[in-house]
C-alpha positions, 0 to 999 in steps of 0.5 A, a space after each residue: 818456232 818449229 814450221 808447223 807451228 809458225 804456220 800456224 802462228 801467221 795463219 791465226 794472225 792473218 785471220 785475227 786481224 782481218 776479223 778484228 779490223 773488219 768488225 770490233 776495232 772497225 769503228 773506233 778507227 774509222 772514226 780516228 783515220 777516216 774511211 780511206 784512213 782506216 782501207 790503208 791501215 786495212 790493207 798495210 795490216 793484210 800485206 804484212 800478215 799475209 808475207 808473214 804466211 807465205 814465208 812461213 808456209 815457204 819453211 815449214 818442213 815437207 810432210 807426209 800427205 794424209 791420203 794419196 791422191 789420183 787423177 780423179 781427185 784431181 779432176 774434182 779439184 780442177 772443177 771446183 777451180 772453175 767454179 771458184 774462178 767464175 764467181 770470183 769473177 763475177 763478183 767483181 761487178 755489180 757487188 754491194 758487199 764492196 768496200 764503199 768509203 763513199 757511202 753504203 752501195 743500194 743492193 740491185 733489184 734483183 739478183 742476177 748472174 752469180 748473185 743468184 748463186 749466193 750474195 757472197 760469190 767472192 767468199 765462196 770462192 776462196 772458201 772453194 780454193 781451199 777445199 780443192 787446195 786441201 784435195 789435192 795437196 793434203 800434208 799439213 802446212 797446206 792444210 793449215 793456210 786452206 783452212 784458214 782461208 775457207 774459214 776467214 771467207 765463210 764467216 766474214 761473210 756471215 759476220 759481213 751481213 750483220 754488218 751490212 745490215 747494220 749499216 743499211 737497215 732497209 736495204 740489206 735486209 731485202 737483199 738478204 731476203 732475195 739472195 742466200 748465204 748458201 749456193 742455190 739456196 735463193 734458187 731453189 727457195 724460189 727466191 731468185 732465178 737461174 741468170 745468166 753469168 754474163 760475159 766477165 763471169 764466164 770469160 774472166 773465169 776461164 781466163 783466170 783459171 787457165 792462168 792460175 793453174 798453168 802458173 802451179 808449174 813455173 812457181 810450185 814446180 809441179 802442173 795443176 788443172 788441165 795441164 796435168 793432161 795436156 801440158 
């Protein structure tokens, strides 16, 4: 199998399975290994896949960008990183979205910080960092794995609320009704209101981001964010 092609292959196996565990085969499996049961299988199944993508991504063969890329292009990128970073990290507090092997998680009463944003801030946030990946780094292999990503992201979290939906009927539905899939959308729907981030949105965030594109040099061997102008 050709890189291009093996890129390929292990990104629909990365993304089938996680759509199948998540959603047709979740129930039948739970019910045959149990909650915790069924997070290792999850979990076993997501590592294999996704080395098989990383090794894949690792041998297919450079290719030509499909647009040239400048610092402007790469400013946007390191915006949207930032972006991404604060509500990655703000969604690891308070989520109900979580994986809860005890029982379903009661949705806050109102929703504050990045939860104000979008329900689904830590989708949003890897569908984010595969636009800026797709921005700056625009030949085929790369494209292929940032796609993916976004697509898994954006409609398991869609495919994520019919779920939850299901599982909490009078919960999640209020929830839905004061949050929205979309950024900002609850807000300017006046559904929800502006918040602040809180401390681990905003600090985590930075801190994650400063870490995460220092890291590009030493393992990519080229500077990402902010240290391609200060570095």
């Amino acid at each position: 199998m050709d890189g291009a092609a093996g890129v390929i292959a292990a990104a629909a196996a990365f993304v089938g399975t996680h759509f199948l565990l998540s959603h047709p085969l979740r129930r039948p499996l739970v019910a045959a290994l149990g909650e915790w049961g069924f997070l290792l299988l999850y979990s076993l199944v997501a590592a294999v896949t996704l080395g098989w993508l990383v090794l894949a991504y690792r041998a297919a063969p450079a290719s030509a960008p499909w647009w040239p890329v400048g610092d402007g292009l790469w400013a946007v990128a390191t915006a949207l990183m930032l972006a991404a970073s604060v509500l990655l990290m703000g969604s690891l507090v308070g989520n109900p979205a979580l994986p809860n092997p005890t029982g379903t998680t009661t949705p806050p009463a109102e929703a504050r910080g990045v939860f104000a944003i979008t329900r689904h801030p830590m989708m949003w946030s890897f569908a984010i960092w595969g636009v800026a990946h797709v921005i700056v780094y625009p030949v085929a292999a790369n494209i292929v794995v940032a796609v993916g990503i976004a697509f898994l992201a954006l409609v398991g979290a869609a495919m994520q609320d019919r779920k939850k939906a299901a599982l909490d009927p009078r919960g999640w539905p209020a929830w839905e009704a004061r949050t929205s899939y979309w950024p900002f959308a609850a807000i300017l729907r006046r559904h929800a209101r502006a918040s602040g981030l809180g401390a681990h949105a905003i600090g985590g965030g930075l801190v994650v981001w400063l870490v995460a594109t220092w890291a590009h040099l030493p393992l990519a061997g080229w500077p990402a964010g902010i240290w391609r102008w200060i570095g």
